[in-house]
Every structure is written in structure tokens, then in C-alpha cells.
C-alpha positions as a LaTeX table, in Angstrom:
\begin{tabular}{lrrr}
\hline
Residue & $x$ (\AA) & $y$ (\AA) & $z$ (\AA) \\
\hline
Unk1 & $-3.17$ & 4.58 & $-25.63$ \\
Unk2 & $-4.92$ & 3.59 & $-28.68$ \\
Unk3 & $-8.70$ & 3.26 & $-26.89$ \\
Unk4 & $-8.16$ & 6.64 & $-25.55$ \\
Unk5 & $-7.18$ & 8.30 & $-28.87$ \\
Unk6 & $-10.29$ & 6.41 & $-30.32$ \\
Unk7 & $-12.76$ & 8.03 & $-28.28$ \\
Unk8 & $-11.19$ & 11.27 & $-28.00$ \\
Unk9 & $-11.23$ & 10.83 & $-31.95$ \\
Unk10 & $-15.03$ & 9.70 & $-31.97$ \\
Unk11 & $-16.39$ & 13.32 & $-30.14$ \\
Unk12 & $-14.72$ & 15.14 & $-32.87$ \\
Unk13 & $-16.53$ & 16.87 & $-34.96$ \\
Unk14 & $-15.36$ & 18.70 & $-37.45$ \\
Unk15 & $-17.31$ & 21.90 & $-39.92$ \\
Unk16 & $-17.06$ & 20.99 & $-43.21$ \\
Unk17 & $-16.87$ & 24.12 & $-45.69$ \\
Unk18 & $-17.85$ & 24.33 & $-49.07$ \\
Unk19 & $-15.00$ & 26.07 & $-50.70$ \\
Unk20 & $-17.26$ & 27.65 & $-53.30$ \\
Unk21 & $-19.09$ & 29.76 & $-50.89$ \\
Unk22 & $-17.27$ & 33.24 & $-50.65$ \\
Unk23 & $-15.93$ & 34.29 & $-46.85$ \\
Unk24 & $-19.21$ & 35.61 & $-45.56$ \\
Unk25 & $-21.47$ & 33.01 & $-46.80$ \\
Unk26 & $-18.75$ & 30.31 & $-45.17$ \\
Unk27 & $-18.85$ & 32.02 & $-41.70$ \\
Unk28 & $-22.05$ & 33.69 & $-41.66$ \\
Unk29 & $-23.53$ & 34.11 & $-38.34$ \\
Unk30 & $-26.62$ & 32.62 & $-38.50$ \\
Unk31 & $-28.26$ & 35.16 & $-35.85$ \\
Unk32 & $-27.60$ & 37.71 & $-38.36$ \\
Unk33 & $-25.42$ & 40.30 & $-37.98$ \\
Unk34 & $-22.62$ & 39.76 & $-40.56$ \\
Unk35 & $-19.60$ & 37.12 & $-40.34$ \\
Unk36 & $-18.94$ & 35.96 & $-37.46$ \\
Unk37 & $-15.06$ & 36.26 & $-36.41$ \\
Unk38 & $-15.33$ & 34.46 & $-33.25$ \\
Unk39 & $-14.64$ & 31.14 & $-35.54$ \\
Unk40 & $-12.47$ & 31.95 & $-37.73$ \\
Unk41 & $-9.46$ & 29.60 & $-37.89$ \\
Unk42 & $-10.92$ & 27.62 & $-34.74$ \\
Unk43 & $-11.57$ & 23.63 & $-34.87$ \\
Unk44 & $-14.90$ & 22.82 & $-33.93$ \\
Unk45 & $-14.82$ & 20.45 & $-30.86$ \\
Unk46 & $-17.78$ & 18.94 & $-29.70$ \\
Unk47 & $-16.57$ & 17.30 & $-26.56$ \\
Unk48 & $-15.12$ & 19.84 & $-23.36$ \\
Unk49 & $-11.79$ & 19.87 & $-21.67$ \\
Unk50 & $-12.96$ & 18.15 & $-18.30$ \\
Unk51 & $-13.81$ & 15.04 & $-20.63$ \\
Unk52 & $-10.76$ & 14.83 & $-21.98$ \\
Unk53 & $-8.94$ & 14.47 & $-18.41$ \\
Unk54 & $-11.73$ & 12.78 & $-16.87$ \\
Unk55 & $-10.74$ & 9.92 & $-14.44$ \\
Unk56 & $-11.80$ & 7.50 & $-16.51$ \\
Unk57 & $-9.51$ & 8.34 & $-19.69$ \\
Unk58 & $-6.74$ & 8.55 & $-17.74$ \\
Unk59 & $-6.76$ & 5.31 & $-16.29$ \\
Unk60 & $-7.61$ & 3.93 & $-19.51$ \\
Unk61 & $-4.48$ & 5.65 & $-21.01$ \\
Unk62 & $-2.46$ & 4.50 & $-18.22$ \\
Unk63 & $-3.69$ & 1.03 & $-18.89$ \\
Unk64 & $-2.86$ & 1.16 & $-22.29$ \\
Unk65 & 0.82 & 2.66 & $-21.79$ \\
Unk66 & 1.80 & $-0.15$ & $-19.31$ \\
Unk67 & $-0.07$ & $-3.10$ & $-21.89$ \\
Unk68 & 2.34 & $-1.77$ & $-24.46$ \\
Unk69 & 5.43 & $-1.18$ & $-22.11$ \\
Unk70 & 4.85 & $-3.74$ & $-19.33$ \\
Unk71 & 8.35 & $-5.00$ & $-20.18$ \\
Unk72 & 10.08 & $-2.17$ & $-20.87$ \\
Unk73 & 12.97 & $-0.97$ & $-18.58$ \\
Unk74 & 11.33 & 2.23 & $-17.35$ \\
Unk75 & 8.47 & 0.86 & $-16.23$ \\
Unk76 & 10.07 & $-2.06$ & $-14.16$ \\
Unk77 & 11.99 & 0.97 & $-12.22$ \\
Unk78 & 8.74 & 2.96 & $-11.91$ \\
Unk79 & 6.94 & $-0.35$ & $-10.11$ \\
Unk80 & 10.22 & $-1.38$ & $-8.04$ \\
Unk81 & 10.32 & 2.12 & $-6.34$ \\
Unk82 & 8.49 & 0.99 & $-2.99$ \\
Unk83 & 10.11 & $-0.67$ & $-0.69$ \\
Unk84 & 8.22 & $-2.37$ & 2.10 \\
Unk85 & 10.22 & $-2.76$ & 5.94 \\
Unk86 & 8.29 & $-5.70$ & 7.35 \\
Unk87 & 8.94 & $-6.87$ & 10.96 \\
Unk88 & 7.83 & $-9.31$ & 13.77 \\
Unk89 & 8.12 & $-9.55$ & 17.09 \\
Unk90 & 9.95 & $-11.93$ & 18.54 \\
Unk91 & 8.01 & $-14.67$ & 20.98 \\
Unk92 & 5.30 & $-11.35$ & 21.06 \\
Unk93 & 2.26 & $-13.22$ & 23.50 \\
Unk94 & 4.90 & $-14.89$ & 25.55 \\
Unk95 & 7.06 & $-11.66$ & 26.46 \\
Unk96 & 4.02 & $-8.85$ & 27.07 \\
Unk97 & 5.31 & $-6.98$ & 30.62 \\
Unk98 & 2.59 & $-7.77$ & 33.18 \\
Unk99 & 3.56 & $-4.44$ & 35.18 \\
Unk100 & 4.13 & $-2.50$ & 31.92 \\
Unk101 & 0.23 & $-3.43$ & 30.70 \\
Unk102 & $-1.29$ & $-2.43$ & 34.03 \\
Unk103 & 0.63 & 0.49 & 34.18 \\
Unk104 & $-0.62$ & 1.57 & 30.60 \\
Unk105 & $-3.83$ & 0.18 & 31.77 \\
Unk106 & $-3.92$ & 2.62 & 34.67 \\
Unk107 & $-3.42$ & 5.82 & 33.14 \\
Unk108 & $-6.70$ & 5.13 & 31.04 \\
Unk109 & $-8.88$ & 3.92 & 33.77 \\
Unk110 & $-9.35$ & 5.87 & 36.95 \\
Unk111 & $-11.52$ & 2.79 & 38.58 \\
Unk112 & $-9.07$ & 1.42 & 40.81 \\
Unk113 & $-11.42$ & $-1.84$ & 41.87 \\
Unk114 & $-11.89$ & $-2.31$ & 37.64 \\
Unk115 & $-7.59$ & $-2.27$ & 37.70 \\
Unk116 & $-7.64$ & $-4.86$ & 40.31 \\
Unk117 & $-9.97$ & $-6.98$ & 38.40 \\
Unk118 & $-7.79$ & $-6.94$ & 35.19 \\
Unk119 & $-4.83$ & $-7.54$ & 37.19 \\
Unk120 & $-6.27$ & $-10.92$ & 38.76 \\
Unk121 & $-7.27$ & $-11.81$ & 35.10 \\
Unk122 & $-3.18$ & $-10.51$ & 33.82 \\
Unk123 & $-1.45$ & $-12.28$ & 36.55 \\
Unk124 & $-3.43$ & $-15.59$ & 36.33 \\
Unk125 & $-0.99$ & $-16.86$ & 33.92 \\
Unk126 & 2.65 & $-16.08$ & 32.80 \\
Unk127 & 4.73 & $-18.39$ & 30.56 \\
Unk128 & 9.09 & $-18.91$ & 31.14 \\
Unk129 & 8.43 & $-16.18$ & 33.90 \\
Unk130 & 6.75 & $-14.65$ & 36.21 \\
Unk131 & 5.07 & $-11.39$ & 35.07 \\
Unk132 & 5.58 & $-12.26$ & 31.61 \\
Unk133 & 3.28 & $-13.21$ & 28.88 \\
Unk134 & $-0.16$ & $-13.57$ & 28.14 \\
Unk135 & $-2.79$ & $-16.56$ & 26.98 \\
Unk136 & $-2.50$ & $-17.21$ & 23.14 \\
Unk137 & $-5.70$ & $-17.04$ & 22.20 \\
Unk138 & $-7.66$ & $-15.95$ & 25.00 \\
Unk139 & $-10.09$ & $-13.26$ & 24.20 \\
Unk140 & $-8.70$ & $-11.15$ & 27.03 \\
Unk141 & $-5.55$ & $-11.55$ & 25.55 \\
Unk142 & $-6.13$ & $-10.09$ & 21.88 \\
Unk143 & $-7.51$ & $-6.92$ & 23.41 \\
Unk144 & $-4.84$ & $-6.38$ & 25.82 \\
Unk145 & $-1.89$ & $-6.59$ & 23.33 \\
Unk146 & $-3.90$ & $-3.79$ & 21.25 \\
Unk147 & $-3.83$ & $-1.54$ & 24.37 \\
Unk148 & $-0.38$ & $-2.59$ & 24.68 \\
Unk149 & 0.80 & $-1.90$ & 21.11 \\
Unk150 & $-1.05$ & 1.17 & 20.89 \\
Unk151 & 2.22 & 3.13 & 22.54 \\
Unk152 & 3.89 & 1.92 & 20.01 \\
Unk153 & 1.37 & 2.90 & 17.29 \\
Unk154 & 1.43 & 6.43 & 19.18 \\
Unk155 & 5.54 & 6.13 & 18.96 \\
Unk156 & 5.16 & 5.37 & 15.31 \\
Unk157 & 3.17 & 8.06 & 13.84 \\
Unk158 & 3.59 & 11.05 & 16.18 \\
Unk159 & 7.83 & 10.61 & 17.01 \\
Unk160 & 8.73 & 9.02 & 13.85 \\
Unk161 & 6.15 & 10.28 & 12.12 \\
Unk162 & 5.89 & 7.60 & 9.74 \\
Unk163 & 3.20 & 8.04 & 6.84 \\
Unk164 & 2.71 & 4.69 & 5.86 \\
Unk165 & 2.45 & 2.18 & 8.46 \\
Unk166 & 0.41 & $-1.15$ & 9.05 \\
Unk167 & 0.27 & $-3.55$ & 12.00 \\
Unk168 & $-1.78$ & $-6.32$ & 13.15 \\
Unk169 & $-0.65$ & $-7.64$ & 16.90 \\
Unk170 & 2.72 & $-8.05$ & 16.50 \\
Unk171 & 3.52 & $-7.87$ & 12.67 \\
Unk172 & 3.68 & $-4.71$ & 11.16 \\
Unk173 & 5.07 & $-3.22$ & 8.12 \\
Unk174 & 5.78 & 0.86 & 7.11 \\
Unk175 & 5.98 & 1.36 & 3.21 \\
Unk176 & 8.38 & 4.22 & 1.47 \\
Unk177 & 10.42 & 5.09 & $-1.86$ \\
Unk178 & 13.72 & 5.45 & 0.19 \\
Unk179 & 15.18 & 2.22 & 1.04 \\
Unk180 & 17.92 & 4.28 & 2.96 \\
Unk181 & 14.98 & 5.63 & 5.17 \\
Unk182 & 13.50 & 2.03 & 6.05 \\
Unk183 & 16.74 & 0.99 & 7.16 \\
Unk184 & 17.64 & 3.62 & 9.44 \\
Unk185 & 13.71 & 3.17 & 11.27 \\
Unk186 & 15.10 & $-0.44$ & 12.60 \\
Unk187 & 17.47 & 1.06 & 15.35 \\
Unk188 & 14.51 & 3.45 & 16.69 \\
Unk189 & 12.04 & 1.18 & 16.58 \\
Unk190 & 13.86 & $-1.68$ & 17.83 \\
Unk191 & 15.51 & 0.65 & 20.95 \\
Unk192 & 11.74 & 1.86 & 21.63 \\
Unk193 & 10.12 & $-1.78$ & 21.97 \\
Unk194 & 13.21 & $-2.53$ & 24.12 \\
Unk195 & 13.12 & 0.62 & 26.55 \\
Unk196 & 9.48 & 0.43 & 27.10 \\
Unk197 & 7.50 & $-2.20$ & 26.16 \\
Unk198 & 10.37 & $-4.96$ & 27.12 \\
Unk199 & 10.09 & $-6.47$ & 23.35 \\
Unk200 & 12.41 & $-7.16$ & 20.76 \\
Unk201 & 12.07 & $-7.22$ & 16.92 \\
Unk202 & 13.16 & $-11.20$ & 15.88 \\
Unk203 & 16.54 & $-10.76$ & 13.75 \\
Unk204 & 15.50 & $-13.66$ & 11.67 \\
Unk205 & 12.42 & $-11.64$ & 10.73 \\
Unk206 & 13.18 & $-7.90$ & 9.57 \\
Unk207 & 13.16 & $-7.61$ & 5.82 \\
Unk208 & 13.18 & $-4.83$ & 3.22 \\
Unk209 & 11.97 & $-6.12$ & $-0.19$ \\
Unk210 & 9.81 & $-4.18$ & $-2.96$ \\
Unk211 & 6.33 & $-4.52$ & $-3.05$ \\
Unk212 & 6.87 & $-5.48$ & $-6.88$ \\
Unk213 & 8.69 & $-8.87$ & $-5.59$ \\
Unk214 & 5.89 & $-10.02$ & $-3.04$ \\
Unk215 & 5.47 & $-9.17$ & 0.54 \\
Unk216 & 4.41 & $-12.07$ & 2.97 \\
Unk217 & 2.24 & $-10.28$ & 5.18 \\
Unk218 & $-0.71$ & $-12.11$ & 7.13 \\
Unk219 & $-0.88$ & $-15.03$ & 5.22 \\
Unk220 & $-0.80$ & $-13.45$ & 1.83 \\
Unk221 & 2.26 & $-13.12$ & $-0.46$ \\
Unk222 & 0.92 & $-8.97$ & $-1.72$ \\
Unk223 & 1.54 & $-7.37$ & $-4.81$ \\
Unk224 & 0.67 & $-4.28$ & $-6.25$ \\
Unk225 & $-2.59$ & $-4.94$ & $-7.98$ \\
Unk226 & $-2.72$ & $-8.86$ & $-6.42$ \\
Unk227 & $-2.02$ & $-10.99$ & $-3.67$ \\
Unk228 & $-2.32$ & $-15.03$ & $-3.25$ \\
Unk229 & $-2.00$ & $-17.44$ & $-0.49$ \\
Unk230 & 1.33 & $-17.76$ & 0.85 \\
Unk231 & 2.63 & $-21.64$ & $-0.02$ \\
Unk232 & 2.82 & $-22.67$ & 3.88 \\
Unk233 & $-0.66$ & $-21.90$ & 4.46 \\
Unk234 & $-2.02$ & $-23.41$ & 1.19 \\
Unk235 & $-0.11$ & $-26.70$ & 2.25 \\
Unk236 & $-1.64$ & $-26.63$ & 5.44 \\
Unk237 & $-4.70$ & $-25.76$ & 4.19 \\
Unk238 & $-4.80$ & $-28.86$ & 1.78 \\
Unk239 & $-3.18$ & $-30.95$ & 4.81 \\
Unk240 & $-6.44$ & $-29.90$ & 7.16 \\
Unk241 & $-8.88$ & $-30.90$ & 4.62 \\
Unk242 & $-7.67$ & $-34.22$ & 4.10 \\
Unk243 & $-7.75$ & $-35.11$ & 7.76 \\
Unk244 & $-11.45$ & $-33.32$ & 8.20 \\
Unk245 & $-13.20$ & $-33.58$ & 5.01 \\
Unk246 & $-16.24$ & $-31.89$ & 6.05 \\
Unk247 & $-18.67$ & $-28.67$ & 4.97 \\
Unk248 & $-17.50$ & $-27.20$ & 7.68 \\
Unk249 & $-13.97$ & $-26.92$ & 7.20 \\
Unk250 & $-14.25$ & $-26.17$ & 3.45 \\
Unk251 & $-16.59$ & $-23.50$ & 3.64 \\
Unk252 & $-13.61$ & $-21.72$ & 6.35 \\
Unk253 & $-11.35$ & $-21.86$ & 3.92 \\
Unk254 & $-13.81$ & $-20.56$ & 1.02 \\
Unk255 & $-13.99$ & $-17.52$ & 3.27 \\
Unk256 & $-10.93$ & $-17.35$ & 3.39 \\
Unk257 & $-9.73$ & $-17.55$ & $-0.55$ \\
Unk258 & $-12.71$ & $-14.88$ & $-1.18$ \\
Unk259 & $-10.07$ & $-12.18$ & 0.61 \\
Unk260 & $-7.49$ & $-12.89$ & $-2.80$ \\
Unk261 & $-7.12$ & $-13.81$ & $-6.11$ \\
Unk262 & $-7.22$ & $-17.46$ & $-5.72$ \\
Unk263 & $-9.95$ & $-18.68$ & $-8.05$ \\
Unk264 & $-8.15$ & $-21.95$ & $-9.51$ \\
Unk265 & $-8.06$ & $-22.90$ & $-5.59$ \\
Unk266 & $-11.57$ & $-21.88$ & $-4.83$ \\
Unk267 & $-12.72$ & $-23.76$ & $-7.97$ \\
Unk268 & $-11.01$ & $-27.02$ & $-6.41$ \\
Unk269 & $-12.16$ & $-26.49$ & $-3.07$ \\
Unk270 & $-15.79$ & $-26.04$ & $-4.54$ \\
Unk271 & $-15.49$ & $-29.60$ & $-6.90$ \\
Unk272 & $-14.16$ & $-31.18$ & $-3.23$ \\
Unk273 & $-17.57$ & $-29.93$ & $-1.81$ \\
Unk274 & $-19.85$ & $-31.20$ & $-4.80$ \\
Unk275 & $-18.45$ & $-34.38$ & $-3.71$ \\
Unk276 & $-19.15$ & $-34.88$ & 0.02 \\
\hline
\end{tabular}
């Protein structure tokens, strides 16, 4: 708190009185007109109220409170508060419901010739079964699993009414103070996925940590105020360079370390490019 207290310090600016002067001549209003009450036994202040609570010198005392404290008890409690549910869906490409998709399809688009189209294009390929799954990696394929989880997105935040929610495809996380909360979301959600979208959550793959002990969420291990690459994909990032050494391949993962705070492995990746 000290940098606040300095500036708030620095705008003050106090009268100084000579104590020889009698009561009038002291506070004398210099309009004329006699002494002037309105500042007696008043500080002068030269700086307003809205400076003192400005933005700013708030966060500046907050940075300063949690410098001092950062490993005090109180403050550890304050930071391990949120808890993070994260969840994935198990085998999520390989299990989307052909006749589920076109029927969620359907209700959105009234041109029946445009359904048959997309249903050529769906039923073209199915994985263990027939019906079931869709193309990893097929363009068609990342839109219609969007359209797909969007029920469940609807499910989420209008039934549930969950505040804090995330998802990409099939990973998705919701983020609250109540750890008690989070775990009584996993029945719901898990019974909705099953009833209609013929998905299951993977067991191995529901977790409730704190956001204060790292959250593994696409790629990145997140913190409150950081994030760096999870160890898996830095190994096989590492691993893919040494088989293809080239510009090309660097400069993908260089766009990919500018998302995070991963300067010491940017700074090797850069003295690997110097050198090709």
C-alpha cells in the first residue's frame, strides 16, 4: 500500500498559518468581506474524492496488499475460492447420433432438398456403427458438432442456468465458489447428454480442482493471472521439431507460445531458428 499512500501523500497540500497573525488576518477572505468561516478547522486538500478511488489506485493498492501478504493465510483462502468442474466427452466425433443431427438440423432449415444434401454428406461415413460418428477433422465435421452441441449450450445456460460456462467441441468447463454446486451439475448434465444427444461424459475425465492449482484446459495448464503449455504438448512439441526441423514448423509453434506466458520457450525456439 505504500505507492498508494505516497501519491495520495504527494497531492496534499496543506495552508500554512503564521501564528502571529490574529484570527481575521489568518482567515481573511481575500474577496473581502470579513473572515471567512467556510475554512475554519478544514484541511486544505488539493486533490478530489474521485482521485482517490480512481481505478488506477485501487489496483495499485491491491497490488501492494497481496506483494506484502502473498503468503499469508488469508489470502491463499481468498485465491482458492473458485473451483473449476472440467469435463470431456467421451469418444465425442466417434459417437455424434446421425438421426439426432439431422433432426436438429431440420428444425433450423425448412429446405428439404438442402436436408437431403447434408444427410448424403452425414451418412457417408460412420465409425463402430452405423449412424454413428462423424470425420475427425473434416471441415463438415467441426461445424456440425457446433450445431450439435449448441442444445446442450441452450440446456446449459437457460435450464441450469449456469453463469459461468466455457466449451470448445467437446471439452467444456463451468467455474463457481461452491464446490457443493459443481458437484451436484454432473448428474444433470451427464443424464441430459445421455437422453438426448446419445453422449456420455468420460469417468476418467470429470474433475473439480481450483483455478489457484492449474486447470488443463485446451492445451494450457490456466491460472489466475497465467497459463503455460501443458507438459504433454511441450514434449510433443520438442519431439515434432526434431523430426521436421524446418521454418515452417517453428514458426506454428511460435504462434502458438504467443497465446501464454512461455517466453524462456519462445526464446529457444527463436535461437533453433537463427540456426537453420
Amino acid at each position: 500500500m505504500s505507492k498508494f499512500f505516497r501519491n495520495m501523500v504527494s497531492k496534499f497540500k496543506p495552508k500554512f498559518i503564521n501564528r502571529n497573525q490574529s484570527l481575521d488576518q489568518r482567515y481573511s477572505n481575500p474577496l473581502g468581506g470579513g473572515v471567512n468561516r467556510n475554512i475554519i478547522m478544514k484541511i486544505q486538500l488539493r486533490h478530489d474524492f474521485e482521485s482517490i478511488i480512481s481505478v488506477d489506485n485501487l489496483l495499485e493498492a491491491w497490488k501492494e496488499f497481496i506483494r506484502g501478504k502473498r503468503n499469508k493465510k488469508d489470502v491463499q483462502e481468498f485465491s482458492l475460492r473458485l473451483y473449476v468442474l472440467k469435463c470431456d466427452i467421451k469418444k465425442f466425433f466417434a459417437n455424434i447420433n446421425h438421426k439426432v443431427l439431422l433432426d436438429i438440423l431440420d428444425s433450423y432449415i425448412p429446405d428439404k432438398q438442402i436436408i437431403r444434401l447434408i444427410n448424403e454428406v452425414i451418412s457417408s461415413f460412420h465409425s463402430i456403427h452405423p449412424g454413428v460418428g462423424l470425420p475427425l477433422g473434416n471441415l463438415t465435421s467441426q461445424l456440425f458438432v457446433n450445431i450439435y452441441m449448441n442444445e446442450f449450450d441452450r440446456y446449459v445456460k437457460h435450464k441450469l442456468r449456469i453463469k459461468y460456462y466455457i466449451r470448445y467441441a467437446d471439452d467444456f468447463v463451468v467455474l463457481s465458489n461452491n464446490k457443493n454446486y459443481l458437484e451436484n451439475l454432473v448428474f444433470p448434465i451427464n443424464e441430459f447428454l445421455s437422453e438426448k444427444l446419445k453422449l456420455r461424459l468420460h469417468p476418467d475425465k470429470v474433475s473439480i480442482k481450483t483455478l489457484n492449482s492449474g486447470i488443463d484446459f485446451l492445451g494450457w495448464v490456466n491460472f489466475p493471472y497465467h497459463k503455460v503449455l501443458r507438459t504433454s504438448t511441450k514434449r510433443r512439441m520438442f519431439r515434432r521439431i526434431k523430426e521436421s526441423p524446418t521454418p515452417k514448423t517453428l514458426n506454428s509453434y511460435l504462434g502458438l507460445l504467443e497465446w501464454g506466458n512461455a517466453y524462456k520457450l519462445q526464446r529457444e525456439l527463436y535461437s533453433r531458428k537463427n540456426f537453420l
